[in-house]
C-alpha positions as CSV (number, residue, x, y, z in Angstrom):
1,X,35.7,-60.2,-2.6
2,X,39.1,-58.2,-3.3
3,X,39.1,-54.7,-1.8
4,X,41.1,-52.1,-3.5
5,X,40.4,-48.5,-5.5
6,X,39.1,-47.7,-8.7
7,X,38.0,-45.7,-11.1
8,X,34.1,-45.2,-12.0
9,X,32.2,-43.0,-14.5
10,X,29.0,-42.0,-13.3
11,X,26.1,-39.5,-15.1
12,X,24.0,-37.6,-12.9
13,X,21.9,-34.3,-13.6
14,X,21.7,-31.7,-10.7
15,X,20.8,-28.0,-10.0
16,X,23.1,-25.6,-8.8
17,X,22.0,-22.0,-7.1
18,X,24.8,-20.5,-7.6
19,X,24.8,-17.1,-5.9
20,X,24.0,-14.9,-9.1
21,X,20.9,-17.1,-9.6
22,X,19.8,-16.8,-6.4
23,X,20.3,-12.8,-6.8
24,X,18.0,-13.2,-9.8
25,X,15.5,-14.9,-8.2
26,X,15.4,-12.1,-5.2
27,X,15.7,-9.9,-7.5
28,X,11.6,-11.0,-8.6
29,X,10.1,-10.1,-5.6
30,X,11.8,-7.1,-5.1
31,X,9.7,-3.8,-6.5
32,X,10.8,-0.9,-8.5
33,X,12.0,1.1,-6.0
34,X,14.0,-1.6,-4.3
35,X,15.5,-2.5,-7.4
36,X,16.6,1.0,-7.3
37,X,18.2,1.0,-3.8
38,X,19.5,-2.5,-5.0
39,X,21.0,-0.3,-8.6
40,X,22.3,2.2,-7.3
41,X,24.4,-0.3,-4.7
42,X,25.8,-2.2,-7.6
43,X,26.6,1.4,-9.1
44,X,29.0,2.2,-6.5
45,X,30.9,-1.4,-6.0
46,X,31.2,-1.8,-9.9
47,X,33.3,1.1,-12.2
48,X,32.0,-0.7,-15.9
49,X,28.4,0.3,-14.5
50,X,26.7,3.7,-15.5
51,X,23.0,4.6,-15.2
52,X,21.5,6.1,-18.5
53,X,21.3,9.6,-18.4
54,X,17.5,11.1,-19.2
55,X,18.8,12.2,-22.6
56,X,19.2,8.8,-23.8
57,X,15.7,8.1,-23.6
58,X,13.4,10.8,-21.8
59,X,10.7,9.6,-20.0
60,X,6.9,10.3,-20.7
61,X,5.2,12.7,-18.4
62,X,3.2,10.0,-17.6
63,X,5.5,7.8,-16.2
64,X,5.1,5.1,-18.3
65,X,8.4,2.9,-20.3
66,X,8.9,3.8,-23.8
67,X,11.9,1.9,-23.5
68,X,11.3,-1.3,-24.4
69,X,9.3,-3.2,-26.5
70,X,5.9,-4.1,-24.6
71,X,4.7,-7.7,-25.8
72,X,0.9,-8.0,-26.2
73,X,-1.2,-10.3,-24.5
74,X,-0.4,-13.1,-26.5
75,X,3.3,-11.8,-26.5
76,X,5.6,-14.9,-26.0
77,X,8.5,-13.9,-23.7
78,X,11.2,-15.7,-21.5
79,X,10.7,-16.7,-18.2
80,X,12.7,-15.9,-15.1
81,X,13.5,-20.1,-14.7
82,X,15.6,-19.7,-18.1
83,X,18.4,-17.8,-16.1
84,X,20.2,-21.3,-15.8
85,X,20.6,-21.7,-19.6
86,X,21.5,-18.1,-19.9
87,X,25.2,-18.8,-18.3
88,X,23.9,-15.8,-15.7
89,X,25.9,-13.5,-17.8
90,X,29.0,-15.3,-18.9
91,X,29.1,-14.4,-22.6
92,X,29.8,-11.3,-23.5
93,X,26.6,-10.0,-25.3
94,X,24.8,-7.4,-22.8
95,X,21.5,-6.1,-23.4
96,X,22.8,-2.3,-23.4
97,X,21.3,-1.5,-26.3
98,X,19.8,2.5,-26.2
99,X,16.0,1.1,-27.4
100,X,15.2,5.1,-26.8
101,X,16.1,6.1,-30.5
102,X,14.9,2.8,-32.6
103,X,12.2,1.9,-30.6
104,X,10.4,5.0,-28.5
105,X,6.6,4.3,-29.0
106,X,4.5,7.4,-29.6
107,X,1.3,6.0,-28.2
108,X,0.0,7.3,-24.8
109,X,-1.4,9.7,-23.3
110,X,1.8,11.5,-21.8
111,X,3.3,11.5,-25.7
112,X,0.2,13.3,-27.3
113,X,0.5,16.1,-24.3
114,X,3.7,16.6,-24.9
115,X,3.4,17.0,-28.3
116,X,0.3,19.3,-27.8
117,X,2.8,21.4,-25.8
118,X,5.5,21.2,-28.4
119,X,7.9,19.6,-25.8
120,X,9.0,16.4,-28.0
121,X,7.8,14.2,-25.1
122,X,10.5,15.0,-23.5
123,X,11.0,15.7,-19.2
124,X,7.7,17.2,-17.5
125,X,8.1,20.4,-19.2
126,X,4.2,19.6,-20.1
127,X,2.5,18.4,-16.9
128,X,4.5,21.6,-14.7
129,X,4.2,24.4,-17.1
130,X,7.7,24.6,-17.9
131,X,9.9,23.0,-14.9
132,X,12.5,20.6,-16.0
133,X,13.9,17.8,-13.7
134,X,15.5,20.4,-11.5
135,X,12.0,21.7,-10.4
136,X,10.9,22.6,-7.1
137,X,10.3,19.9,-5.0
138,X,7.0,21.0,-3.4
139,X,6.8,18.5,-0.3
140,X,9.5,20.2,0.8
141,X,7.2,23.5,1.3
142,X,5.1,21.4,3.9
143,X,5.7,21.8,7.7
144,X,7.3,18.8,9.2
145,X,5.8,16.2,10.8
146,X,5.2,17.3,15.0
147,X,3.8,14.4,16.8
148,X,1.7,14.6,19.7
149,X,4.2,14.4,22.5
150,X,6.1,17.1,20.8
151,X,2.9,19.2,20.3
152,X,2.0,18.9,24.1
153,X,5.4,19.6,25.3
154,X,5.3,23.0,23.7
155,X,2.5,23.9,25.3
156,X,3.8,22.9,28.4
157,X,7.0,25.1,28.6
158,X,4.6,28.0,27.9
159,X,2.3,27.4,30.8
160,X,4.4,25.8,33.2
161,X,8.0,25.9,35.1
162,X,10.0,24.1,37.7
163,X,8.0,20.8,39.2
164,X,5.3,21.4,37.6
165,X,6.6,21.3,34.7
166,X,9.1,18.0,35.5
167,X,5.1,16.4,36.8
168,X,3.5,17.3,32.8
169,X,6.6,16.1,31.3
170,X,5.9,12.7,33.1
171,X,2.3,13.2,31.9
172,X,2.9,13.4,28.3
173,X,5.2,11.0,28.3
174,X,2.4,8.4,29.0
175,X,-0.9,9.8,26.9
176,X,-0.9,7.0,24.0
177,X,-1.3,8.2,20.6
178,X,-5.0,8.5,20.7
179,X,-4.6,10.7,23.5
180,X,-5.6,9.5,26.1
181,X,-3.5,9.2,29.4
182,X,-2.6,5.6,30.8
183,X,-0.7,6.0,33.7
184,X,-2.6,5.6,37.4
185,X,-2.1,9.1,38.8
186,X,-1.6,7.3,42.4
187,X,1.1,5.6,41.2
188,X,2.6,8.4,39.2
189,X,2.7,10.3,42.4
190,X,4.5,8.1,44.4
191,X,7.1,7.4,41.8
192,X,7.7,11.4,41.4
193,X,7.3,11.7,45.5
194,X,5.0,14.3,45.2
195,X,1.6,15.0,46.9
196,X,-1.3,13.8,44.9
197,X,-2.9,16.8,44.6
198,X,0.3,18.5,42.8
199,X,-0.3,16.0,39.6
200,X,-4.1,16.5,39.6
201,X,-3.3,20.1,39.2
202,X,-1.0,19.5,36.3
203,X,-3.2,16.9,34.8
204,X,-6.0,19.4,35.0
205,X,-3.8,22.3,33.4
206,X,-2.9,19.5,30.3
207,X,-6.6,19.1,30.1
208,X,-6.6,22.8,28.8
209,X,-3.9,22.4,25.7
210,X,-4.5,21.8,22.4
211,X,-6.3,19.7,21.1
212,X,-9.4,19.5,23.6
213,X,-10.1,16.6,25.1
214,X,-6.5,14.8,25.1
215,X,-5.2,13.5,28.6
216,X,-8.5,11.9,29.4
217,X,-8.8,9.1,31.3
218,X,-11.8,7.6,29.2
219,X,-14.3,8.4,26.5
220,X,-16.7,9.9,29.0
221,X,-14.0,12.7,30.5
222,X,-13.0,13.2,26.6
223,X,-15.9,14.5,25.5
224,X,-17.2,16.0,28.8
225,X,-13.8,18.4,28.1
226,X,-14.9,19.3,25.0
227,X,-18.4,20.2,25.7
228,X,-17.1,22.2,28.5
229,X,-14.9,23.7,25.5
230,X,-18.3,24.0,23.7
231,X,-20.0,26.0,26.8
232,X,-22.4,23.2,26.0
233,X,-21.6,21.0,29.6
234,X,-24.7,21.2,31.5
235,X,-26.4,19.0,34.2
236,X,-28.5,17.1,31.1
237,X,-25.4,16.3,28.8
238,X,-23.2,15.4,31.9
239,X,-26.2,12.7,32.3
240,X,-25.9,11.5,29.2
241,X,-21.7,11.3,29.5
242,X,-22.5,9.0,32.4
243,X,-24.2,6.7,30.7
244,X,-22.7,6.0,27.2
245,X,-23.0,2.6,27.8
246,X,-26.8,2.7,27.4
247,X,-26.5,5.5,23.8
248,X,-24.5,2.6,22.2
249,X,-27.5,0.4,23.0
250,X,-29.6,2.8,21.7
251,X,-32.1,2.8,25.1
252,X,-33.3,6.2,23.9
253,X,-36.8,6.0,26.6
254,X,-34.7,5.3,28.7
255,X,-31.7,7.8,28.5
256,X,-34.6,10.5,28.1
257,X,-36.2,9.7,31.7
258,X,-32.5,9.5,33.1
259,X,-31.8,13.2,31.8
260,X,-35.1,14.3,31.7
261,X,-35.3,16.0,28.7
262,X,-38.0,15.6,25.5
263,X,-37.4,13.5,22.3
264,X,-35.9,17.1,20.7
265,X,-33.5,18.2,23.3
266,X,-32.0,14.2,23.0
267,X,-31.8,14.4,19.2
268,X,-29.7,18.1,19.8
269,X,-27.4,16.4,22.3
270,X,-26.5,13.1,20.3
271,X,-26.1,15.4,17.3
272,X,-24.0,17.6,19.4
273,X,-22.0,14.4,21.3
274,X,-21.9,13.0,17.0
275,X,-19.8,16.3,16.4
276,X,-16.6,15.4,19.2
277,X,-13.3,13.8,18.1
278,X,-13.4,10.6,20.5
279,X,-9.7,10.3,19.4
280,X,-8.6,13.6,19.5
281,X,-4.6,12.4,19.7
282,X,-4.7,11.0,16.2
283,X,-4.8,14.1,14.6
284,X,-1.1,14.6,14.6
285,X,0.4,12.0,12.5
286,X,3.8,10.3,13.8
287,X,4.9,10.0,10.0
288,X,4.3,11.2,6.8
289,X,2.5,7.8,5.2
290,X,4.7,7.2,1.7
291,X,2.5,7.3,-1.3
292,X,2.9,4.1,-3.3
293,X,4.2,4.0,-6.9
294,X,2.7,1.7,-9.3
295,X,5.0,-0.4,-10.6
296,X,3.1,-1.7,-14.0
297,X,0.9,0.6,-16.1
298,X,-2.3,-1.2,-17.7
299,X,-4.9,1.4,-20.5
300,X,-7.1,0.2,-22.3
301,X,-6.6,0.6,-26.6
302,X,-8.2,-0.7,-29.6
303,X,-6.7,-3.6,-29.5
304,X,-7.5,-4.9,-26.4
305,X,-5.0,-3.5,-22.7
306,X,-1.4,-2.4,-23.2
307,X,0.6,-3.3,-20.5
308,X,3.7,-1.2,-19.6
309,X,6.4,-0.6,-17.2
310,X,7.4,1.9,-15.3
311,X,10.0,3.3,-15.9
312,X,10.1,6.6,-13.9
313,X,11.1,4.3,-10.9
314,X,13.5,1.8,-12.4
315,X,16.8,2.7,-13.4
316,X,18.0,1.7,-16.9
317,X,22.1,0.1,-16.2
318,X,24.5,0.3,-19.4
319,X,28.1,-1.2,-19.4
320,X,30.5,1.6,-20.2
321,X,32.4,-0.5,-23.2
322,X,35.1,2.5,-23.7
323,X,36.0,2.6,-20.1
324,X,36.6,-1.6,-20.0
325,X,38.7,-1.0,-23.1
326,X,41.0,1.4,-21.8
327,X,41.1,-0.7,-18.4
328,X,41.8,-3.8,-20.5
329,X,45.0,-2.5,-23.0
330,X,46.5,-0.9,-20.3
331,X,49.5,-2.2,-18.0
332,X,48.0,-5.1,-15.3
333,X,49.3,-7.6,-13.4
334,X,47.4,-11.2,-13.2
335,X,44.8,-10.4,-10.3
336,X,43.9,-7.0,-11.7
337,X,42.7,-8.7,-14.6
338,X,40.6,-11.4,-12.8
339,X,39.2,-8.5,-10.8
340,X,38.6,-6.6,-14.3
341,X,36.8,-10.0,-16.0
342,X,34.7,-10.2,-12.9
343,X,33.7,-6.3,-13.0
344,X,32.7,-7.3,-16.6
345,X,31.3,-10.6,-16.2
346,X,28.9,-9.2,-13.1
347,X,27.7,-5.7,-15.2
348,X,26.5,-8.6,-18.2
349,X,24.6,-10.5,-15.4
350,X,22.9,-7.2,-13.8
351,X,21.8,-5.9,-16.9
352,X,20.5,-9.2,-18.2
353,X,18.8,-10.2,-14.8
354,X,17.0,-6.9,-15.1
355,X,16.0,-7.3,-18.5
356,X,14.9,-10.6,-17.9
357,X,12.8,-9.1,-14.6
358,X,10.7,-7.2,-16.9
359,X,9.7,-9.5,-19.6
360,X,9.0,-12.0,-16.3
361,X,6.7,-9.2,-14.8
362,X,5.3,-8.4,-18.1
363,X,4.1,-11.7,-18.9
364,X,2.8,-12.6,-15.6
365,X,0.7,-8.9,-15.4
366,X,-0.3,-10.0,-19.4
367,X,-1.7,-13.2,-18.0
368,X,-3.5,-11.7,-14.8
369,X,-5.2,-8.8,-17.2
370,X,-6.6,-11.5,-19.7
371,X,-7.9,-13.5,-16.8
372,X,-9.7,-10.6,-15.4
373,X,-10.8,-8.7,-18.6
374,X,-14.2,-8.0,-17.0
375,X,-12.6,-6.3,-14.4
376,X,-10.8,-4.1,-15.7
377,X,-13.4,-3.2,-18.2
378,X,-16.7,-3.6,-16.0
379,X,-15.5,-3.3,-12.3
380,X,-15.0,-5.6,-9.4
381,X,-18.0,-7.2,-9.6
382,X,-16.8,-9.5,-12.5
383,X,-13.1,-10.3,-10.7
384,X,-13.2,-14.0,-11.3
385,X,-11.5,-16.5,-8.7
386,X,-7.5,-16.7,-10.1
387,X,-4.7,-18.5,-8.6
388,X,-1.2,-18.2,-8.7
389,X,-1.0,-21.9,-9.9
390,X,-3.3,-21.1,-12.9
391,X,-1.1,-18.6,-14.3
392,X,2.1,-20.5,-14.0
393,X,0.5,-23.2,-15.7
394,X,-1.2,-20.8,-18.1
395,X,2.5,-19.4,-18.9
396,X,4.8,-21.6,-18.1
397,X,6.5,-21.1,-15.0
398,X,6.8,-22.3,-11.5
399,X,4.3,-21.1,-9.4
400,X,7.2,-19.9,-6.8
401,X,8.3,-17.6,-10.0
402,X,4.4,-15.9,-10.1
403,X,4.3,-15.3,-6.7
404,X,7.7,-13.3,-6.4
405,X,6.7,-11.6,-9.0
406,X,3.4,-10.5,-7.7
407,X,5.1,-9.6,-4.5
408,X,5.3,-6.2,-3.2
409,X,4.1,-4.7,-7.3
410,X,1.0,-2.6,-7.9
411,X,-0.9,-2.2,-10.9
412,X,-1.9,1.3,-11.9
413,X,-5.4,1.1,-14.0
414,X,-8.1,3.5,-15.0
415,X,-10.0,1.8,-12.1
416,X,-7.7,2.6,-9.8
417,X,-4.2,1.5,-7.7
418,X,-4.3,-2.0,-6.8
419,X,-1.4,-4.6,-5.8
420,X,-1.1,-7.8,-7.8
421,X,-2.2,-9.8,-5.4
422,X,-5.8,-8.5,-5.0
423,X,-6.3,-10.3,-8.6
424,X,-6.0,-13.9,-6.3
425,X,-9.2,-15.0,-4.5
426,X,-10.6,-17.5,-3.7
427,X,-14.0,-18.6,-5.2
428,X,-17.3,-19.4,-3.7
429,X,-19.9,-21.8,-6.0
430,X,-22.1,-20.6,-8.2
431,X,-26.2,-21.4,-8.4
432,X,-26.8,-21.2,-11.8
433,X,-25.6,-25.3,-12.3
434,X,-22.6,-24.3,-14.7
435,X,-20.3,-25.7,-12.2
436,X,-19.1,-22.0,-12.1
437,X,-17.6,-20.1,-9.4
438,X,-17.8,-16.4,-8.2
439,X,-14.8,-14.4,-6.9
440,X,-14.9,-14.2,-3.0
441,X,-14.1,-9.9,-3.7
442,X,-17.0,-10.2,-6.0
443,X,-18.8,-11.5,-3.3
444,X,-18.0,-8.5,-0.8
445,X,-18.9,-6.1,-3.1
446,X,-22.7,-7.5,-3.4
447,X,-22.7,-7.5,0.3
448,X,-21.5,-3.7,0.6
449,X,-23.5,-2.8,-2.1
450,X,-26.8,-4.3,-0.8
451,X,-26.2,-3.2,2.3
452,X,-25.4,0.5,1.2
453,X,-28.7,0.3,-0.3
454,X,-30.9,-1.5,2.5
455,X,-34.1,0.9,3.5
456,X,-33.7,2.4,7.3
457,X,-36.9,1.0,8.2
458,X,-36.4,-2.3,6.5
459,X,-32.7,-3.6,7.6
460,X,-31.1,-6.4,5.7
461,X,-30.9,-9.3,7.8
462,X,-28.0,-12.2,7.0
463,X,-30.7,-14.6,5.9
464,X,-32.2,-11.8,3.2
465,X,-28.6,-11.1,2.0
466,X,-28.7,-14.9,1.4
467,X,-32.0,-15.0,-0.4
468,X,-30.6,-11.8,-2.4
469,X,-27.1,-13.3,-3.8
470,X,-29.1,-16.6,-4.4
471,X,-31.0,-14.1,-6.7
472,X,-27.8,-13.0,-8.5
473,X,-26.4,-16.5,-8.9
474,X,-24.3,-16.7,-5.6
475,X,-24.8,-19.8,-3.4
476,X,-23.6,-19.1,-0.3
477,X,-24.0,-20.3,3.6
478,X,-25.5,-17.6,5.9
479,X,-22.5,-18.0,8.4
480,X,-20.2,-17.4,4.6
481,X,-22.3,-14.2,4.8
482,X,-21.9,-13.2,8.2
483,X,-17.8,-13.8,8.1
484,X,-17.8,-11.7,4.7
485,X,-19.6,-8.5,6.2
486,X,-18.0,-8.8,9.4
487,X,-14.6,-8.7,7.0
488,X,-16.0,-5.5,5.7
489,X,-16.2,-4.0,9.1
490,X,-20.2,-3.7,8.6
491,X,-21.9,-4.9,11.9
492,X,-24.8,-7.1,12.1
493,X,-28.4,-6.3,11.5
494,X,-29.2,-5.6,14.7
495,X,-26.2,-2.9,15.4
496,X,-27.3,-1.0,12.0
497,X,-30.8,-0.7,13.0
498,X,-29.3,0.7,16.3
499,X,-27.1,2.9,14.2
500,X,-29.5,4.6,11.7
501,X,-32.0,5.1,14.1
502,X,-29.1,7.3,16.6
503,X,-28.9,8.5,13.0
504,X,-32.2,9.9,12.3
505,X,-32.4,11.3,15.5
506,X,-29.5,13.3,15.4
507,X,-30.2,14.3,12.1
């Protein structure tokens, strides 16, 4: 056999990620306020880019996208896996149309206040009493954030100077966020080379700031500080401090003969012990928690649930066509236009990938909210076991696609916040012989609500909570039962006896 070159023609299909389609595909799981960041980035790197100024399209006081054209349930829209046919922006058509003036939808609850107030629907003229977008931002009225440590430490340069004051600093430095102290005061001594006494003192002095109880070495010396606080410290409760241990039993005889006081003076003192902070550190926060913003909008109308964006927290992108015609007829050399047509070519892609975003999130939320109609209209209950496969099949996409999409997005309803993933659970099998299955949060909420319900003097043991949901058409295992309430935090039948009867007599 003759070796030498040639020439073959050979037919193969493959799939490139080039980098603008991976972008698009991140760009899924990010959520509105990420995209933002992510916006306002792509602002500053390209000049063709503007963001649309509120008079273009002003926003409903309620937050929700007039903006674009919100498909119905049975809406048919384009699918984030379609990018690849797009050309990921290489034609010239953006999507930069100003939908504000052709297609603003007069329909919600924010557009009929507004026009109650006379306001157009236009900035939050209606829901501030007449602030516009430059009104006072009232958060910033609140005092900042002081954490523990910094609380102490205040305290301690009024009360104390010089060592002592070097000793509380060492202190403070190791009471944990609860407020409790963790350091071995032996220890602590040595390391300061100082007597023993000296940091007993200091500890001792702590043990007075605000708030009482904090620098404690354990539950016992926390509340025994505050009932000293109390004036309410006396040989009979100090009993009791000693022996916590057998309250959380509930060994009530028992802790009566050990402080030797009558059935009334014990309910008095568990309702008095039932009134301390056992934490009391965690009253100063360490950060303001950030509220979350729904990213999807779901009411319900006569037509069924309209589904909406929104739009207070996403950024609409325009190309500025004037500015890339002035760049374009002027004098350039051969790399200043390359870097022009790539300006251009990326502001297409950005604005089409964002687009594209929405009717992706739009269809997958359309999806979710017809699975779980009885939800949404009856309450959590009726959540019916969904997966993320289902709804790709149901719509069409991979199910990678559905869950970036569901990632990190919550769905604001007239039942409340919730992300998109709470909508995906698994299911347990039903008794009624349908071959149906229940939804595993359904299942929770039977278990909270029985047990909310359960008489004091007739607690719900795990085999009766089985008998009950066997009632209700859930077939479940008693150990299903036990890992579902212990899920919910509630403890076992035993513990809640213990509990409501500490209960009743402290009440």
């Amino acid at each position: 056999m003759a070796l030498g070159p040639r020439l073959d023609i050979r037919q193969s299909q493959s799939l490139v990620m080039t980098p603008q389609l991976q972008q698009a595909i991140k760009l899924l799981a990010l959520s509105n306020l990420e995209i933002e960041a992510f916006v306002a980035g792509e602002l500053e790197k390209n000049p063709l880019l503007e963001q649309s100024s509120g008079d273009d399209a002003p926003p409903a006081p309620d937050g929700i996208d007039r903006t674009i054209d919100t498909p119905t349930l049975s809406a048919e829209t384009g699918a984030s896996d379609d990018l690849i046919a797009q050309g990921l922006g290489g034609a010239d058509s953006p999507l930069d149309i100003d939908h504000g003036a052709s297609s603003f939808i007069d329909d919600g609850p924010g557009d009929r206040m507004a026009d109650a107030h006379g306001t157009g629907g236009g900035g939050m003229d209606a829901l501030s009493g007449g602030y516009s977008e430059d009104a006072p931002d009232f958060d910033s009225f609140a005092a900042p954030d002081i954490g523990l440590q910094e609380h102490l430490m205040g305290q301690a340069r009024a009360a104390l100077s010089g060592m002592d004051l070097f000793i509380a600093t060492q202190l403070i430095g190791q009471i944990s966020e609860a407020g409790y102290l963790e350091a071995n005061l032996l220890q602590t001594a040595h390391g300061l080379g100082v007597p023993l006494f000296d940091v007993e003192r200091v500890l001792g002095v702590i043990h007075t700031f605000d708030p009482t109880g904090v620098g404690a070495r354990s539950l016992a010396e926390c509340l025994a500080l505050q009932a000293k606080e109390a004036d309410r410290h006396d040989p009979c409760m100090a009993r009791l401090l000693a022996n916590l241990d057998l309250l959380a039993k509930g060994a009530l005889p028992q802790l009566r003969r050990i402080c030797g006081v009558d059935e009334d003076d014990m309910a008095d003192m568990i309702a008095e012990l039932r009134g301390y902070d056992p934490k009391p550190g965690l009253r100063f926060a360490y950060g303001r928690a950030a509220p979350v913003t729904p990213d999807l909008f779901v009411r319900p109308t006569r037509d069924g649930w309209a589904i909406e964006i929104n739009s207070a927290t996403l950024p609409r992108v325009l190309i500025n066509r004037s500015y890339y015609v002035e760049l374009a007829t002027g004098p350039q050399d051969k790399s200043a236009k390359a870097w022009l047509a790539d300006c251009l070519a990326s502001a297409n892609w950005l604005v089409k990938a964002l687009d594209q975003r929405q009717k992706t999130i739009i269809k997958v939320a359309s999806e979710i909210v017809r699975s779980q109609e009885a939800f949404f209209q009856q309450g959590v209950e009726h959540l019916k076991p969904l997966t993320l496969r289902a709804v790709a099949d149901t719509i069409g996409m991979h199910e990678s696609t559905v869950s970036r999409v569901t990632s990190n997005k919550y769905l604001s309803c007239p039942r409340g916040l919730y992300e998109l993933k709470y909508f995906f659970t698994s299911g347990v099998s039903s008794s009624g012989g349908d071959g149906g299955s229940v939804s595993a949060q359904a299942v929770k909420s039977h278990i909270k609500a029985l047990i909310a319900a359960e008489d004091p003097q007739a607690i719900l043991s795990d085999d009766t909570l089985v008998d009950l949901l066997r009632a209700k058409g859930m077939d479940l295992a008693r150990r299903t039962v036990a890992k579902y309430r212990e899920a919910l935090g509630i403890g076992s039948s035993v513990q809640r006896r213990r509990q409501k009867a500490l209960k009743g007599k402290a009440a």
